[in-house]
Each structure stands twice: as structure tokens, then as C-alpha cells.
MDAnalysis code that builds the backbone (N, CA, C; Angstrom):
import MDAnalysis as mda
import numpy as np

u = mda.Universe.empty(663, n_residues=221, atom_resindex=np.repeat(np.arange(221), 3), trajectory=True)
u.add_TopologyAttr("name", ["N", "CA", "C"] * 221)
u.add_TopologyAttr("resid", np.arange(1, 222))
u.add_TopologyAttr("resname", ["UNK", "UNK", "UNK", "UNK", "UNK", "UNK", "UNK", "UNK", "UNK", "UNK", "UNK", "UNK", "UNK", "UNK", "UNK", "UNK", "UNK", "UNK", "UNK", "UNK", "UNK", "UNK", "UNK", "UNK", "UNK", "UNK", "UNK", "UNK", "UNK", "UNK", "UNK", "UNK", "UNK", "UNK", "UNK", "UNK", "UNK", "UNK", "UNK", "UNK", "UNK", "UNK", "UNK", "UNK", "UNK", "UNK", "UNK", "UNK", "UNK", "UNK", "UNK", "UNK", "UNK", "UNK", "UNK", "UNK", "UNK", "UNK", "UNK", "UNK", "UNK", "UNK", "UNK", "UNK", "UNK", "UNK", "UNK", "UNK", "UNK", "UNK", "UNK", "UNK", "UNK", "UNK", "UNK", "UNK", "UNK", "UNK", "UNK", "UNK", "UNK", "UNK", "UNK", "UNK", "UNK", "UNK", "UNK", "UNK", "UNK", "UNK", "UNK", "UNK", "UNK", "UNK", "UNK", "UNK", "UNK", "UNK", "UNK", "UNK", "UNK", "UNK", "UNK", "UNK", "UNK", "UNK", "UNK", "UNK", "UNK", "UNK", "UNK", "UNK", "UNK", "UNK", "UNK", "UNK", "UNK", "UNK", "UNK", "UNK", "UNK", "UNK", "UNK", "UNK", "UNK", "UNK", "UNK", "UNK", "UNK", "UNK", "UNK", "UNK", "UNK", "UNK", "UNK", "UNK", "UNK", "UNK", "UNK", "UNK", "UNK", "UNK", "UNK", "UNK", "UNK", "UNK", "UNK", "UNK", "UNK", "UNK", "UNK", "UNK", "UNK", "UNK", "UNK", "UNK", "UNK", "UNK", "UNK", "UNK", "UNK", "UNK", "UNK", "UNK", "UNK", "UNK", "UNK", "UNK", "UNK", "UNK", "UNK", "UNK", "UNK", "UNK", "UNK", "UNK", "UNK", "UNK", "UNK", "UNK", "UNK", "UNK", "UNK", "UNK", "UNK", "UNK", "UNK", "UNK", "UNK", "UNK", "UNK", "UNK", "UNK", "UNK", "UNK", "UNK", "UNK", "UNK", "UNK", "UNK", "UNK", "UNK", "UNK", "UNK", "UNK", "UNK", "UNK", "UNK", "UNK", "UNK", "UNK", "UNK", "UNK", "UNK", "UNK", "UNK", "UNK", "UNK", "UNK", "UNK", "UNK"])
u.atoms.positions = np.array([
    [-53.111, 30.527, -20.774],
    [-54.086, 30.101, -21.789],
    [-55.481, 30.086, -21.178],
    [-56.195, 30.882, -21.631],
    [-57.948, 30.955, -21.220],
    [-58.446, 29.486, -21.656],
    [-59.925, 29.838, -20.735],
    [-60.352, 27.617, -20.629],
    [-61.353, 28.006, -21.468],
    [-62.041, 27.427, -22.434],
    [-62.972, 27.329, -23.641],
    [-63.396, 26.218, -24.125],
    [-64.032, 25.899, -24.335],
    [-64.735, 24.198, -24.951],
    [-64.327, 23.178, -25.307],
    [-63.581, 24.350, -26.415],
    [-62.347, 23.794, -27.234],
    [-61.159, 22.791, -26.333],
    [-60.257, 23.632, -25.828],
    [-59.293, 23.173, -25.057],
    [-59.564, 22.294, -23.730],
    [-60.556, 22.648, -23.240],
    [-60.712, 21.451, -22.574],
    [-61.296, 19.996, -23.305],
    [-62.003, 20.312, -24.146],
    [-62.390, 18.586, -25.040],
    [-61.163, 18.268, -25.286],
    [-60.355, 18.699, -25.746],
    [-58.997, 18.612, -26.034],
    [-58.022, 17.257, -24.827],
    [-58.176, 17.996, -23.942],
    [-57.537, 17.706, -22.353],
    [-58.578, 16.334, -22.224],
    [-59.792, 16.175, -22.361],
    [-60.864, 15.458, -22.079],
    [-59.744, 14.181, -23.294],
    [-59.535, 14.084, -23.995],
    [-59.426, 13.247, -24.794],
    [-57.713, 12.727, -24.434],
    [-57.119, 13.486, -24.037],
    [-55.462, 12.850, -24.015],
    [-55.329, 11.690, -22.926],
    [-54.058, 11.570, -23.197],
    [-53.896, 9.780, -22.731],
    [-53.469, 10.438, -21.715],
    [-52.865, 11.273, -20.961],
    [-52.110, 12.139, -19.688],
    [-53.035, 12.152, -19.042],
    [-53.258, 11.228, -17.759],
    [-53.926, 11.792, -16.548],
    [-54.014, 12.841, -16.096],
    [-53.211, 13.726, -15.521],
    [-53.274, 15.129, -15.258],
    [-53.926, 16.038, -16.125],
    [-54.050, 15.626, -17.549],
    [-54.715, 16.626, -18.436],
    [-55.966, 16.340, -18.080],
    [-56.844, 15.149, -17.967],
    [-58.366, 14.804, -18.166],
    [-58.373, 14.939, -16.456],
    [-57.795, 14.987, -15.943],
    [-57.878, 15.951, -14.415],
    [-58.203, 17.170, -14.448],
    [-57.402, 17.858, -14.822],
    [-57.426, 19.194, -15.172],
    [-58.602, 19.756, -15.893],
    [-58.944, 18.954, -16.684],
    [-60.097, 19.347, -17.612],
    [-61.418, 19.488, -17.141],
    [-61.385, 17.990, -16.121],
    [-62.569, 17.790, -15.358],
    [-62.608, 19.446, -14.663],
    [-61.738, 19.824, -14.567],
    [-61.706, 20.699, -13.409],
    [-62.251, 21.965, -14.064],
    [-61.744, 22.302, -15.070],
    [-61.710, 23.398, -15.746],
    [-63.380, 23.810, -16.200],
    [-64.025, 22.527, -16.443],
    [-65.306, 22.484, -16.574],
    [-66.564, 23.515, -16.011],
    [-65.741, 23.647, -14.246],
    [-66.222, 24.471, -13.689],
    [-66.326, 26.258, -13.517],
    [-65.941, 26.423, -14.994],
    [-65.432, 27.406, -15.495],
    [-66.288, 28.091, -16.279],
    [-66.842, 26.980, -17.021],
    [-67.463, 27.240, -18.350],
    [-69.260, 27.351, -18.319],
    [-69.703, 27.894, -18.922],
    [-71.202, 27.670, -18.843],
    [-71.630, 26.490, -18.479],
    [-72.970, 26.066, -17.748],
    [-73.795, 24.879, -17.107],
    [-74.026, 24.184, -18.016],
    [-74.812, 24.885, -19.180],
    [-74.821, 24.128, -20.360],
    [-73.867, 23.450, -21.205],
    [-73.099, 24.267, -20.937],
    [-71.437, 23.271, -22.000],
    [-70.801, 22.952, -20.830],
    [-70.907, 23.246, -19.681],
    [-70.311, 21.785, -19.044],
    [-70.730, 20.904, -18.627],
    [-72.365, 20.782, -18.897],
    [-73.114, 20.046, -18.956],
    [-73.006, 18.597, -19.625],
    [-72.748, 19.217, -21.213],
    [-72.685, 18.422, -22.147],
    [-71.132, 17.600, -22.378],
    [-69.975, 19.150, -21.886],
    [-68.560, 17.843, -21.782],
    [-68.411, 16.992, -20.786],
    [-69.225, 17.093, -19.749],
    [-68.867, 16.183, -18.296],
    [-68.965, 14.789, -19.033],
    [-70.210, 14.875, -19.644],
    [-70.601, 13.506, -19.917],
    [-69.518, 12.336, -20.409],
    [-68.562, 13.289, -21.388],
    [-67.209, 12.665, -21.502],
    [-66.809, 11.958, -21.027],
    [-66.726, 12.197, -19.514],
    [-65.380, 12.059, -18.338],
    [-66.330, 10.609, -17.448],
    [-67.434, 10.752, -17.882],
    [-68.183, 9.632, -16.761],
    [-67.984, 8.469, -16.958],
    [-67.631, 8.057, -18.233],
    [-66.488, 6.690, -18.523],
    [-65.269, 6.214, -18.553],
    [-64.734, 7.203, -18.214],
    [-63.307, 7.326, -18.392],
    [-62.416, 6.149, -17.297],
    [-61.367, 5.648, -18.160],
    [-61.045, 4.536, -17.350],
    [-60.572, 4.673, -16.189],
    [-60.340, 6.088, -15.731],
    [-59.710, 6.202, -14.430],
    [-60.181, 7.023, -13.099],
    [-60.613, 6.364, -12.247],
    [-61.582, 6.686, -11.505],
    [-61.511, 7.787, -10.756],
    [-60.837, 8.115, -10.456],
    [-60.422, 9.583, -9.727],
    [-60.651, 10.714, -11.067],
    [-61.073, 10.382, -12.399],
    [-61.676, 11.281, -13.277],
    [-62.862, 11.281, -13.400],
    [-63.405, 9.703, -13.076],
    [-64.943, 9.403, -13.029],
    [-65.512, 10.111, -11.669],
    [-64.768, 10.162, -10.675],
    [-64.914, 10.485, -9.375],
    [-65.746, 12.290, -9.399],
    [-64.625, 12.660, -10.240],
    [-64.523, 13.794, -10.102],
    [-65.905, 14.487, -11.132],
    [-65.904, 13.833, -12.302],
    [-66.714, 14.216, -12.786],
    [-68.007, 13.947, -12.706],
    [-68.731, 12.858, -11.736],
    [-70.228, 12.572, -11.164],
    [-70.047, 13.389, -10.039],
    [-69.345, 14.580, -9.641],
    [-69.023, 14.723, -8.379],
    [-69.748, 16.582, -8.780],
    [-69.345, 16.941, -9.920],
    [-70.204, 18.086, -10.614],
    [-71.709, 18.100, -10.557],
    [-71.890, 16.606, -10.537],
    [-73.643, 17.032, -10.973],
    [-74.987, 17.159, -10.346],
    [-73.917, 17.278, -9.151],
    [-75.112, 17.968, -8.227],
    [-75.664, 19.513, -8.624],
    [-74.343, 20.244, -9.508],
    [-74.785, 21.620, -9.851],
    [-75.219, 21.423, -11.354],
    [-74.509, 20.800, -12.175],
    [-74.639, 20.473, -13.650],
    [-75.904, 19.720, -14.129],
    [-76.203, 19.030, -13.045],
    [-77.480, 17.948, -13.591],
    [-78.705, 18.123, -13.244],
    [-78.985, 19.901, -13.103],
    [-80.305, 20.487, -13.257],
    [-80.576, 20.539, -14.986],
    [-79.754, 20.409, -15.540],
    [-79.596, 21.224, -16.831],
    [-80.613, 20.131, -17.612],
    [-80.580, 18.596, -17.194],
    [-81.348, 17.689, -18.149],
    [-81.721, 16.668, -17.095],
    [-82.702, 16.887, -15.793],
    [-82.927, 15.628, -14.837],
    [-82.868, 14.212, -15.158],
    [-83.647, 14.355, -16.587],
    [-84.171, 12.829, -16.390],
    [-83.017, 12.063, -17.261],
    [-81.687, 12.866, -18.023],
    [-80.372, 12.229, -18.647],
    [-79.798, 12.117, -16.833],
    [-79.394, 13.021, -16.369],
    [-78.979, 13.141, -15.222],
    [-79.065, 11.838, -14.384],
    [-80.457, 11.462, -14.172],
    [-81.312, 10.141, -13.133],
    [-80.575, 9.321, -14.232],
    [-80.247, 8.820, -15.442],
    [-79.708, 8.002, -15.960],
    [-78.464, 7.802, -15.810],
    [-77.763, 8.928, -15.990],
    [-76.429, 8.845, -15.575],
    [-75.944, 8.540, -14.574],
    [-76.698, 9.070, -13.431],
    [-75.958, 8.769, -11.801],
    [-76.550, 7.490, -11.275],
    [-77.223, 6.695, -11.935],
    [-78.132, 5.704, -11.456],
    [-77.032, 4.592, -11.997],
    [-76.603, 4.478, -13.271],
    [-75.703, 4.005, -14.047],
    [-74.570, 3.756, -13.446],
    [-73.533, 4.933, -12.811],
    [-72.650, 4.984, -11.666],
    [-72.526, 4.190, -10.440],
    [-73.764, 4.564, -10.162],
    [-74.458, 3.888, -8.819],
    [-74.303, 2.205, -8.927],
    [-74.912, 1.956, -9.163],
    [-75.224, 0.649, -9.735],
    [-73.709, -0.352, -10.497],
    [-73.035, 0.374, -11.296],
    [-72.131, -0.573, -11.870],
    [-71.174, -0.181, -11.950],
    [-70.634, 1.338, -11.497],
    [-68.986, 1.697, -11.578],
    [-68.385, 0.841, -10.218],
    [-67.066, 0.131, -10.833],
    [-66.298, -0.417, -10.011],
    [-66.079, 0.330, -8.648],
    [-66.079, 1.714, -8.616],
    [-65.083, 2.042, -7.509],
    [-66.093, 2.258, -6.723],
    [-66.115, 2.267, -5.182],
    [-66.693, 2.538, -3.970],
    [-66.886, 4.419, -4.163],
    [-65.737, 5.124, -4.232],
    [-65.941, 6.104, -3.602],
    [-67.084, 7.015, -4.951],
    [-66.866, 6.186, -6.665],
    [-67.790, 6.609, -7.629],
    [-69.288, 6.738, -7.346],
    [-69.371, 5.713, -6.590],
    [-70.602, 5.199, -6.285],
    [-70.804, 6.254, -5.272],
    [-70.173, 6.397, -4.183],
    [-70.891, 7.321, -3.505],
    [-71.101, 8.720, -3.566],
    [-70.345, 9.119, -4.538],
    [-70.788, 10.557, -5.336],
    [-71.906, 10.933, -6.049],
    [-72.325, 9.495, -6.711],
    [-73.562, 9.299, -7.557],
    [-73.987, 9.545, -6.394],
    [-74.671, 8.261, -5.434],
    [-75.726, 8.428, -4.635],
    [-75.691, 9.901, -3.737],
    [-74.944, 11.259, -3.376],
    [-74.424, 12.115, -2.972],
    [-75.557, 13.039, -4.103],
    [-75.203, 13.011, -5.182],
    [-75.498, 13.669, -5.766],
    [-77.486, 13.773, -7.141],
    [-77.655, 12.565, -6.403],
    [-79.224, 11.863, -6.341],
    [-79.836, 12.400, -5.318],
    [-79.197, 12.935, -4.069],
    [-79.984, 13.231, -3.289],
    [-80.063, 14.908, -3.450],
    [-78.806, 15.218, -3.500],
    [-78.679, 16.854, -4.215],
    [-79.901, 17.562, -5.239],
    [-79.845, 16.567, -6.067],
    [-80.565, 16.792, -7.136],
    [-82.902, 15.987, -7.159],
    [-82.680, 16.079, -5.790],
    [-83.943, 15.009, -5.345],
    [-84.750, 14.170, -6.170],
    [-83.937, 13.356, -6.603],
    [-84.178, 12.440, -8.028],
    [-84.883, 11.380, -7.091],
    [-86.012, 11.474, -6.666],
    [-86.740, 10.253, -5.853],
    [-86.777, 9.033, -6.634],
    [-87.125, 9.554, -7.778],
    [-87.250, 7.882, -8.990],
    [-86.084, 6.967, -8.449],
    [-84.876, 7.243, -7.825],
    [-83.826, 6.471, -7.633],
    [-83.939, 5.769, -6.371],
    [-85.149, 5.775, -5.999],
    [-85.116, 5.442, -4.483],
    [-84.900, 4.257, -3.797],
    [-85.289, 3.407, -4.692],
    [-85.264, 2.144, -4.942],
    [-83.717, 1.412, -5.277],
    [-82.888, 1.784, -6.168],
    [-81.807, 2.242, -6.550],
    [-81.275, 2.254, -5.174],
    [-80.977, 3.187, -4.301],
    [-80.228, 3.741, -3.463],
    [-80.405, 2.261, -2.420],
    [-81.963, 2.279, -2.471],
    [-82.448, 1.190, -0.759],
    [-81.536, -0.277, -1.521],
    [-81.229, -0.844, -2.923],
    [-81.021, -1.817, -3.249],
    [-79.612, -1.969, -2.447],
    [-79.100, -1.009, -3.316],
    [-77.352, -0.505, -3.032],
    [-76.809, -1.068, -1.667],
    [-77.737, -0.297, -1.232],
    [-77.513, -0.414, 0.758],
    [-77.472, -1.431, 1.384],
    [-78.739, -2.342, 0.691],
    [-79.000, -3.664, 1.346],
    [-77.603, -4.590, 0.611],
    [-76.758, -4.545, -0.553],
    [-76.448, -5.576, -1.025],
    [-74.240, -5.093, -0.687],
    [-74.320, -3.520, -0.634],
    [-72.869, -3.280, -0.271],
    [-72.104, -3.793, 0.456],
    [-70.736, -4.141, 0.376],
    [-70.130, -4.172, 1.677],
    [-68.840, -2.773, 1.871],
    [-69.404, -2.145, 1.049],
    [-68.533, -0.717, 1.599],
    [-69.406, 0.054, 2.058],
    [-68.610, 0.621, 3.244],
    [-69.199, 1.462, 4.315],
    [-68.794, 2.841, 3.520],
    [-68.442, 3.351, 2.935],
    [-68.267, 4.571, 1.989],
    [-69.930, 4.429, 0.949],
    [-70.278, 3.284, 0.459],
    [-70.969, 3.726, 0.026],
    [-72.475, 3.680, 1.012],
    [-72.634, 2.724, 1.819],
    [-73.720, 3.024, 2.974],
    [-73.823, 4.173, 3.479],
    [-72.942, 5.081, 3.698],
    [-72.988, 6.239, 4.513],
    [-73.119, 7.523, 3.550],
    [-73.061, 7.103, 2.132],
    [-73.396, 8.357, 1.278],
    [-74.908, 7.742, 0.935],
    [-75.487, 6.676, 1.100],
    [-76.911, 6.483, 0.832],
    [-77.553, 6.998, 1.652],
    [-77.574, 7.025, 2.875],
    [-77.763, 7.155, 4.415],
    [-78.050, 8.616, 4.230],
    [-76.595, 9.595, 4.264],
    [-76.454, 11.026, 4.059],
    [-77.475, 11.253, 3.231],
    [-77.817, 11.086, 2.237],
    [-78.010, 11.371, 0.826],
    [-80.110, 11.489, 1.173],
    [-80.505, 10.397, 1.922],
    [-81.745, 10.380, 1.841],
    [-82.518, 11.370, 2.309],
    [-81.978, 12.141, 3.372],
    [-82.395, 13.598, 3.949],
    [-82.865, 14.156, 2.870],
    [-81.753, 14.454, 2.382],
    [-81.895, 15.410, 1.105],
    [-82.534, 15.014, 0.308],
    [-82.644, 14.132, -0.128],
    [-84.242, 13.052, -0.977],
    [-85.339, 13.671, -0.730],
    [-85.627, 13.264, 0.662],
    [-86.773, 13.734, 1.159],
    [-87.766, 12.844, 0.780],
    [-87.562, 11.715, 0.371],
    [-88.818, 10.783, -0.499],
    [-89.113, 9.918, 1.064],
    [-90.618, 9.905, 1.466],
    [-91.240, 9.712, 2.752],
    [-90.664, 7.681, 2.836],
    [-90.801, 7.453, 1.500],
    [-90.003, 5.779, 1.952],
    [-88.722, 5.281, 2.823],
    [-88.436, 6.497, 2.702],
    [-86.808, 6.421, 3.518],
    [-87.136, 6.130, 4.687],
    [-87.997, 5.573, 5.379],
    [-88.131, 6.003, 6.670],
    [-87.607, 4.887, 7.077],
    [-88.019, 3.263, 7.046],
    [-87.905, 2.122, 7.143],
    [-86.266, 2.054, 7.144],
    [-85.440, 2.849, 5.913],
    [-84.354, 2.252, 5.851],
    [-83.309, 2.783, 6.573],
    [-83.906, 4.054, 7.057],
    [-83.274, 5.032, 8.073],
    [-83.195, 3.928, 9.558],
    [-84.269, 3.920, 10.015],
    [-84.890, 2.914, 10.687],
    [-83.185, 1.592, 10.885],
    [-83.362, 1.398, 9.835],
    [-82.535, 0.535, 9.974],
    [-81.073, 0.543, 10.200],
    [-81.003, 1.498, 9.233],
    [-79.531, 2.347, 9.533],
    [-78.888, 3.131, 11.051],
    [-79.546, 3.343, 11.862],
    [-79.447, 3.410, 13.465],
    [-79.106, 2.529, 14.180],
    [-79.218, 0.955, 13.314],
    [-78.544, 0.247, 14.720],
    [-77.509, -0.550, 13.650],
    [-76.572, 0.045, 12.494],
    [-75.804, -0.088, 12.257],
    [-74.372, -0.549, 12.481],
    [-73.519, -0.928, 12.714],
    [-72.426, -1.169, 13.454],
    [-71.734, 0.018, 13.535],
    [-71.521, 0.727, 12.158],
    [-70.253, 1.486, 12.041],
    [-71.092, 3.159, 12.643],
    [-70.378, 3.651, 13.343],
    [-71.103, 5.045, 13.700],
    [-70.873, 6.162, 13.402],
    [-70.521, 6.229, 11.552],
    [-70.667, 6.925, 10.938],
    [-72.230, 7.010, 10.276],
    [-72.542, 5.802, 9.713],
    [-73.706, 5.253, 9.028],
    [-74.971, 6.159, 10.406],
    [-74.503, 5.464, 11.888],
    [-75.810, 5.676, 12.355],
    [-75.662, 7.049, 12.485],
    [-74.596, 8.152, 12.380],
    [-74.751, 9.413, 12.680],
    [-75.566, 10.009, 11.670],
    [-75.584, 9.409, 10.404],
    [-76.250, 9.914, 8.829],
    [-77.405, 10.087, 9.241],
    [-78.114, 8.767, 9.722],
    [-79.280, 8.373, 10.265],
    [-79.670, 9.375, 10.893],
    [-79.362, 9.598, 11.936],
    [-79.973, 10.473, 12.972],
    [-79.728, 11.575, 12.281],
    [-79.179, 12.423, 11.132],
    [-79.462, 13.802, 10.840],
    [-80.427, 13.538, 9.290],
    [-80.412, 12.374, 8.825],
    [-81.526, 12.254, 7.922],
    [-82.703, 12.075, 7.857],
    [-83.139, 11.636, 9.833],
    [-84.290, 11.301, 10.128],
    [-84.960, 12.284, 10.561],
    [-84.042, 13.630, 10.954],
    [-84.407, 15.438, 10.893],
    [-85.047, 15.544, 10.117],
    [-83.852, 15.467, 8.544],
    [-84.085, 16.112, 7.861],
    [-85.259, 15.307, 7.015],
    [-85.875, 14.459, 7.473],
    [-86.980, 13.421, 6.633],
    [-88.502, 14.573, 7.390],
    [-88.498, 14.762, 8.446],
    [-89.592, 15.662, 9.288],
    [-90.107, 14.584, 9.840],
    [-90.090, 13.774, 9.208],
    [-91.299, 12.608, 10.267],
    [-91.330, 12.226, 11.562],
    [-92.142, 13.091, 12.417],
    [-91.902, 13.015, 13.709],
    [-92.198, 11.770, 14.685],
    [-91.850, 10.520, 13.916],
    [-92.751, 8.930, 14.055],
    [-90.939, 8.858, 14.286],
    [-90.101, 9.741, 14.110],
    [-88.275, 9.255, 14.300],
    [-87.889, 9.585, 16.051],
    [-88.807, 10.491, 16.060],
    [-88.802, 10.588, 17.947],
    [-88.179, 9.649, 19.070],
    [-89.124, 8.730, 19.017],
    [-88.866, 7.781, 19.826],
    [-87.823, 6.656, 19.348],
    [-87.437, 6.758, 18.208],
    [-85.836, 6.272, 17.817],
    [-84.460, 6.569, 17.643],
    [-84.755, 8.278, 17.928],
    [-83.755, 8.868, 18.393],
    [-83.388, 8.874, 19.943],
    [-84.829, 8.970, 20.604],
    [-84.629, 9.023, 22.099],
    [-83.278, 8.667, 22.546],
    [-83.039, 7.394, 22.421],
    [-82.014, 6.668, 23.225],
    [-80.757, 6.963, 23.063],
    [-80.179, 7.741, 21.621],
    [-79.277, 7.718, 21.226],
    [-78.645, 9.201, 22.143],
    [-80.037, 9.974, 22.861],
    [-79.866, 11.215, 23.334],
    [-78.422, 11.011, 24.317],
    [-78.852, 9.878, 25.193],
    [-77.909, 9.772, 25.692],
    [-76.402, 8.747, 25.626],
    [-76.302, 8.807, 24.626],
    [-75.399, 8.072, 23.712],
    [-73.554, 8.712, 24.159],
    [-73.111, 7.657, 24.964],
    [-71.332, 8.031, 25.297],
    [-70.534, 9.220, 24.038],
    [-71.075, 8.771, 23.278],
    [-70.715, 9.546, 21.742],
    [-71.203, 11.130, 21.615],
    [-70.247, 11.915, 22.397],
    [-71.237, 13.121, 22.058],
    [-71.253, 13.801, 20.712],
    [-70.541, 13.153, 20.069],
    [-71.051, 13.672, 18.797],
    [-72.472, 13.259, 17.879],
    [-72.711, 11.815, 18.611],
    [-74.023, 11.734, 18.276],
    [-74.958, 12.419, 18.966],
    [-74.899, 12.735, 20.073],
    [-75.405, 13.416, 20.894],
    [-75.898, 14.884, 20.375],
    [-74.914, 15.362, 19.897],
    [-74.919, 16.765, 18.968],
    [-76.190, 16.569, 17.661],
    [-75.646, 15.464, 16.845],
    [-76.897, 15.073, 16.039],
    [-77.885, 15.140, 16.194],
    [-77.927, 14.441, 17.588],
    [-79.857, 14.556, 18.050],
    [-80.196, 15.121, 18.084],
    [-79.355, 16.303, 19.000],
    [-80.224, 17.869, 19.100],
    [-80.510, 18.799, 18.062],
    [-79.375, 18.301, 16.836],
    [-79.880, 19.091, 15.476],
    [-81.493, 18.446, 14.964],
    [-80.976, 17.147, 14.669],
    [-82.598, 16.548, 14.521],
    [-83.924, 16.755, 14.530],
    [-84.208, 16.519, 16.217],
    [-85.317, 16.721, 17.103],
    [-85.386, 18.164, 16.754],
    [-84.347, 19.096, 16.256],
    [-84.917, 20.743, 16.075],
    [-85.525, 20.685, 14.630],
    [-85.729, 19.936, 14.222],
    [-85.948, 19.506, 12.792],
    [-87.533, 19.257, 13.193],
    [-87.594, 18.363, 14.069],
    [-89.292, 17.273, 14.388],
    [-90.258, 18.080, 14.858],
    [-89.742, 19.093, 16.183],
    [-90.481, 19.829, 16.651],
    [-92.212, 18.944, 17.453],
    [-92.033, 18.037, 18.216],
    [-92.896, 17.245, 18.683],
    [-92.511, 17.753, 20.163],
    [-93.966, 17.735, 21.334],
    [-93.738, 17.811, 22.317],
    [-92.595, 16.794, 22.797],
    [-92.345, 15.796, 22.743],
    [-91.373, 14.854, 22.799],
    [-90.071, 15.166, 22.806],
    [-90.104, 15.671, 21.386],
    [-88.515, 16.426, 21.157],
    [-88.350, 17.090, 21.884],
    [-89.423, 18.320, 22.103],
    [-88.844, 19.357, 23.142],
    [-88.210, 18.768, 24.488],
    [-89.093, 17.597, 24.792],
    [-88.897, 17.307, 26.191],
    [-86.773, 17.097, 26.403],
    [-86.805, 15.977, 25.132],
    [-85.752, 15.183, 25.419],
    [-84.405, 16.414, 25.038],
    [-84.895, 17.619, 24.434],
    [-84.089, 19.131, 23.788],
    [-84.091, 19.738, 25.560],
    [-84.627, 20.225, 26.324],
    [-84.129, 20.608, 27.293],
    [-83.600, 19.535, 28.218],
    [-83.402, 18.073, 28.237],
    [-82.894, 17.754, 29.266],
    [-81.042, 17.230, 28.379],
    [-81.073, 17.813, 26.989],
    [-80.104, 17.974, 26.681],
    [-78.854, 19.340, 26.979],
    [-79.886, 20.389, 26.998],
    [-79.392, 21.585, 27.121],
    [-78.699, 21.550, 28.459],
    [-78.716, 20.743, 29.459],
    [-77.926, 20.649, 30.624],
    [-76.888, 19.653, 30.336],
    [-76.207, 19.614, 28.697],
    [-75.407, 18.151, 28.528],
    [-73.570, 18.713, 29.147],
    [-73.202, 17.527, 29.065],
    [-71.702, 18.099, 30.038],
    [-71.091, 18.453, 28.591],
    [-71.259, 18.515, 27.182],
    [-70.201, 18.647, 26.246],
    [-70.942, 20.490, 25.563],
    [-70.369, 21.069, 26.130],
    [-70.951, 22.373, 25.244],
    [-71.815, 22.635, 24.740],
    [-70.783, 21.972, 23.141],
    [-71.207, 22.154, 21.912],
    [-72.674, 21.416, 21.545],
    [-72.796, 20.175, 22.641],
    [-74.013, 19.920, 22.426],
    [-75.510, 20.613, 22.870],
    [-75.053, 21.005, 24.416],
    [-76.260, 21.829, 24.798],
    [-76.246, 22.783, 24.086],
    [-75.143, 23.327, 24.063],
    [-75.570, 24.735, 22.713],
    [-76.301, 24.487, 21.698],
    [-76.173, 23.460, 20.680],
    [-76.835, 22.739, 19.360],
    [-78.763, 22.912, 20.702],
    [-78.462, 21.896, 21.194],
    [-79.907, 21.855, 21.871],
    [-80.897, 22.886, 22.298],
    [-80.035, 23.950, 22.695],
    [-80.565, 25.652, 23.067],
    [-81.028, 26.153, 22.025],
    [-80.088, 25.547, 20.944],
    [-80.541, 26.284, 20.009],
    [-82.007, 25.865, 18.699],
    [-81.832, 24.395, 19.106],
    [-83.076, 23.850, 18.785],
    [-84.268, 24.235, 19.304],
    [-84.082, 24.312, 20.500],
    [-85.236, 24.457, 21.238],
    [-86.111, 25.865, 20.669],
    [-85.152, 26.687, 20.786],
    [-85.699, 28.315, 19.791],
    [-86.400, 28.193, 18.954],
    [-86.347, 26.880, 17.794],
    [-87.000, 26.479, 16.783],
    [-88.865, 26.101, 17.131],
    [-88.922, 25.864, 18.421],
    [-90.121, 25.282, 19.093],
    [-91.099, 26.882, 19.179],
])
């Protein structure tokens, strides 16, 4: 059976989980514009792994109407029960560089106690790109959990503000070489005499993959 508007509103509406699964899915099938307009369906839906799925589209879908979009995922954000809903919204705020939410996101952060959703705010602000992030990045580095501070250090790249220099420094040499790896993506991001400095005394690091990342930053200079 071919997927069409029809049959999936269809699926969108039955009491069968697997169908309004399926449907969500099928969505991705259909024109931007009409799956634009059926997602919206699914963003209430009582069962969260459908809600999940369907704020999880609109990073591609929610060019189609920004400022319904900033309503919708802000909405999510803010008051859907589930942790992992929430962090699709904020995932997909940053996708879509809905800065108006910025505020939104910094609230979230300060008041959560899921680390699923801290670490998709965190992730998410790079891609923002809105210059306020800086403070909360800032803050997010001396985090406990070191997922959160790894976000940090590749959002404070991807922010450009080369004022993140000297707060990455330390982490250069961080037991964690996977943070380690971060930095050197970063600092290839900042491009400050600084960076360079702390980019070649990485490129002699004992884990590969990191001096490689660092070699390869450095090219960026």
C-alpha cells in the first residue's frame, strides 16, 4: 500500500500504537508541506515515544512555518512530561536557530534535574549561535557529568568567541582523551594565537586520534 495523506491521517488517529508509530514515520515520505501540517497531529499524542518522534522531524519540517515552529518546540520544551521530548525540542531549536528561545533553553538548564535534557541544551547552543550563550557555556564546563562538559567544549567552537580560549586551556590536558579530542576540534574553530599555541603542544598527544584532530586544526590556522 503506497503512503499518501490520506492513510497516514488515518494511522495518525488509531488507538494502535504501532500504527501512530508508523505514521509518524511515514511522514517522512510525503511532501514538507503536508508533513508539515500532519506532524502537528502527533505532538500531543499521549504517548511519548510518538511525541518523541514527531518533535524529532522538525528540525527538517519546521522551516516550512518558523514562528508556528518556535511555538511548538518551545511548548515541548517547557511542559512535555518526558525528559527525552524535551530534549528533541531543545535539539531541534538549535537546528532550526530559533534564538527567540534562548531564554527558554538558559531557563530549562538552570531548573532540570535530567542530564538528558542539560546535554541537549548544551549541544544545541553551538548551533544557536546566539552570542548569550557564552555565560551558560561558561558554566556548563565545570559541570559534574562529562557528557554536559564535552557539549561545552564543542559549543564554545562552535560559538567562535575566542574569549573560550583560556577556558578550554585546562581541559587540554584533561585524563579524558576524549575531551581532549574536543579541544582540538574547538580551538580549530577559535583560531587565536593561543589556540594555536595550546593545538601544537597537542599534536604531540599520546592518543592518536587526538593529535590527529589537532594536526588537523592547526591547517585551519
Amino acid at each position: 500500500m503506497s503512503v499518501n495523506p490520506e492513510s497516514v491521517k488515518q494511522l495518525l488517529v488509531s488507538e494502535d500504537l504501532g500504527d501512530r508509530l508508523r505514521a509518524v514515520n511515514q511522514i517522512r515520505q510525503l511532501e514538507p508541506t503536508i508533513g508539515f501540517e500532519l506532524i502537528q497531529n502527533a505532538i500531543n499524542d499521549s504517548n511519548s515515544r510518538v511525541r518523541y518522534s514527531a518533535v524529532s522531524q522538525f528540525d527538517t519540517l519546521g522551516g516550512q512555518d518558523l514562528d508556528l515552529s518556535l511555538s511548538i518546540l518551545r511548548d515541548r520544551l517547557l511542559n512535555d512530561p518526558e525528559p527525552d521530548v524535551q530534549a528533541a525540542a531543545a535539539d531541534c531549536l538549535g537546528a532550526l536557530k530559533l534564538k527567540a528561545a534562548f531564554e527558554d533553553l538558559q531557563q530549562l538548564y538552570q531548573t532540570s534535574n535530567e542530564w538528558i535534557v542539560k546535554f541537549s541544551i548544551i549541544a544545541t547552543l553551538g548551533e544557536l549561535g546566539d552570542p548569550r550563550s557564552f555565560e551558560l557555556l561558561q558554566q556548563a564546563l565545570s559541570s559534574d557529568n562529562e557528557l554536559v562538559q564535552t557539549a561545552a567544549i564543542s559549543s564554545l567552537g562552535d560559538l567562535g568567541d575566542t574569549q573560550a580560549v583560556p577556558l578550554l586551556a585546562p581541559y587540554a590536558t584533561n585524563p579524558d582523551w576524549q575531551i581532549r579530542y574536543r579541544v582540538a576540534q574547538a580551538l580549530g574553530r577559535l583560531r587565536s594565537t593561543d589556540a594555536k599555541t595550546i593545538l601544537e603542544t597537542l599534536v604531540n598527544d599520546e592518543v592518536e586520534a587526538v593529535a590527529t584532530e589537532a594536526q588537523k586544526s592547526l591547517e585551519n590556522f
